[in-house]
C-alpha positions as CSV (number, residue, x, y, z in Angstrom):
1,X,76.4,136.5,222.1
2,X,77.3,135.4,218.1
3,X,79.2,132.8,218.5
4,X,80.2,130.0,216.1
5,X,82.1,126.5,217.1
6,X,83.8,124.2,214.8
7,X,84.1,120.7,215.1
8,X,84.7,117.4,213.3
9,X,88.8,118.2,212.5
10,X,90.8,115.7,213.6
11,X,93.8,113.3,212.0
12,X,92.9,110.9,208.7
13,X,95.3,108.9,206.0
14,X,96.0,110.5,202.7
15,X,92.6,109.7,200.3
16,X,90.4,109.8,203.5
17,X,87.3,112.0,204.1
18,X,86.4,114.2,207.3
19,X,83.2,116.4,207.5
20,X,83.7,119.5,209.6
21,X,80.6,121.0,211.4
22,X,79.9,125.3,211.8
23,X,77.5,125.1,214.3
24,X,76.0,128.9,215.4
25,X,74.6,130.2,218.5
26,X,73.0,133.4,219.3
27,X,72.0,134.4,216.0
28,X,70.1,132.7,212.9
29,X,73.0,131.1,210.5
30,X,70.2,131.1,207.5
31,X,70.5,134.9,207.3
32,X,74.3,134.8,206.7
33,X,76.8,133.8,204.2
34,X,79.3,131.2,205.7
35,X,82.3,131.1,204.5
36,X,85.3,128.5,205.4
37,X,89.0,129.2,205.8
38,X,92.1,127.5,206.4
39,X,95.5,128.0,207.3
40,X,98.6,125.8,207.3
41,X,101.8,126.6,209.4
42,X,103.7,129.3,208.0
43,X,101.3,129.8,205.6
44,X,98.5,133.0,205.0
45,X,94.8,131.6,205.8
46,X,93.3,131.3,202.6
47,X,90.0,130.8,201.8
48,X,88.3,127.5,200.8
49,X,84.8,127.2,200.2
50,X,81.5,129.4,201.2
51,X,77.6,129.4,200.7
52,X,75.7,132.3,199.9
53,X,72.8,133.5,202.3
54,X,70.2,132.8,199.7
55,X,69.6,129.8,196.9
56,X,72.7,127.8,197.8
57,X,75.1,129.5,195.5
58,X,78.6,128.2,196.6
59,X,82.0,128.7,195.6
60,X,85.3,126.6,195.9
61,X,88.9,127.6,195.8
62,X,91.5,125.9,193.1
63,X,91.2,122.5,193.0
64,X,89.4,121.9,195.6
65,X,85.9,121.2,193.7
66,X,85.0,117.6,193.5
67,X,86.9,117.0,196.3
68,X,84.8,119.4,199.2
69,X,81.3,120.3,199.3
70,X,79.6,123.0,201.3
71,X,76.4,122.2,202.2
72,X,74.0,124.1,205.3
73,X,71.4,122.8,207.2
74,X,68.7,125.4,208.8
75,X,67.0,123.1,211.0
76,X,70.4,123.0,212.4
77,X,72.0,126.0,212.2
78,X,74.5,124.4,211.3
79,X,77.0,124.1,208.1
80,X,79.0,121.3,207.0
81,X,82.2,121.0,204.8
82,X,82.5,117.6,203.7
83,X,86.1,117.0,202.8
84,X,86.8,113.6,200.1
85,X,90.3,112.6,199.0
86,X,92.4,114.3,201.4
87,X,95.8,114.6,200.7
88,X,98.7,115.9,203.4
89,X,98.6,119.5,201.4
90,X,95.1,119.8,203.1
91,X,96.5,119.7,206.8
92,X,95.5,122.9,208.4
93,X,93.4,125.0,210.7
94,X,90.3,124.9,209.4
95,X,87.9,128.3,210.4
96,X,84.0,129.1,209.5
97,X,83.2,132.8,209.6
98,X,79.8,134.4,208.9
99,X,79.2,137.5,206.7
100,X,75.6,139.5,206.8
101,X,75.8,140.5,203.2
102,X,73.6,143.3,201.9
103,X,70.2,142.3,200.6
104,X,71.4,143.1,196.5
105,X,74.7,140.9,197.4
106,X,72.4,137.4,199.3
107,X,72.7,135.4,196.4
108,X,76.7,135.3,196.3
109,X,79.4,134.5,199.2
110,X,83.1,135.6,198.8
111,X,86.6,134.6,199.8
112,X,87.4,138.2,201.6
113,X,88.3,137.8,204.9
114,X,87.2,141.5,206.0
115,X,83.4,140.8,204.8
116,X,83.1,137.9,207.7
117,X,82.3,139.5,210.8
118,X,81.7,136.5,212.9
119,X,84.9,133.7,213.2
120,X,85.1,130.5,215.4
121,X,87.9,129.1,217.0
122,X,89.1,126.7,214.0
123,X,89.7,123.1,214.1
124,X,92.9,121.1,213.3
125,X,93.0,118.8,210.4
126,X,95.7,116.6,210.0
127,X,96.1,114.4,207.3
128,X,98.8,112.1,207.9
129,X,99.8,107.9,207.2
């Protein structure tokens, strides 16, 4: 079973950091494109950052470049999002989602949501004082 479980949410002060975990099971996370997502309340989930399948090309939504990073770790299976300077706008339901791109697209990740074919469960990031 292709699963995917995220972790590391949880509530931090305005300016604080949190690094969220994608962690896979049943299936090699190397040969995928990750892709995270977030969604506030009352608010459409949106997408935030991903990592292509092949040579680390990643991309970042608005302003959130030079304040997340996407990063993977194969031995793992595992990717991260490390989250710096958060601010309350940030607070959401954070979601990794795995896409198997076609061999001439492995070398670039995207924000649609109907290329991911594998979600988890989301984790809640609050950022708060």
């Amino acid at each position: 079973q292709l699963q995917l479980v995220e972790s590391g949410g949880g509530l931090v002060q305005p300016g604080g950091s949190l690094r969220l975990s994608c962690a896979a099971s049943g299936f090699r996370l190397d040969a995928y494109a990750v892709g995270w997502f977030r969604q506030a309340p009352g608010k459409e989930r949106e997408g935030v950052s991903c990592i292509s399948r092949r040579d680390g090309f990643t991309r970042y939504t608005g302003s959130l470049q030079g304040r997340f990073t996407i990063s993977r770790d194969n031995a793992k299976n595992t990717v991260y999002l490390q989250m710096d300077s958060l601010q309350p706008e940030d607070a959401a339901v954070y979601y990794c989602a795995a896409d198997a791109p076609r061999e001439e697209f492995s070398r670039l990740c995207v924000f649609q949501e109907y290329e991911y074919d594998t979600w988890g469960q989301g984790t809640q990031v609050t950022v708060s004082s």
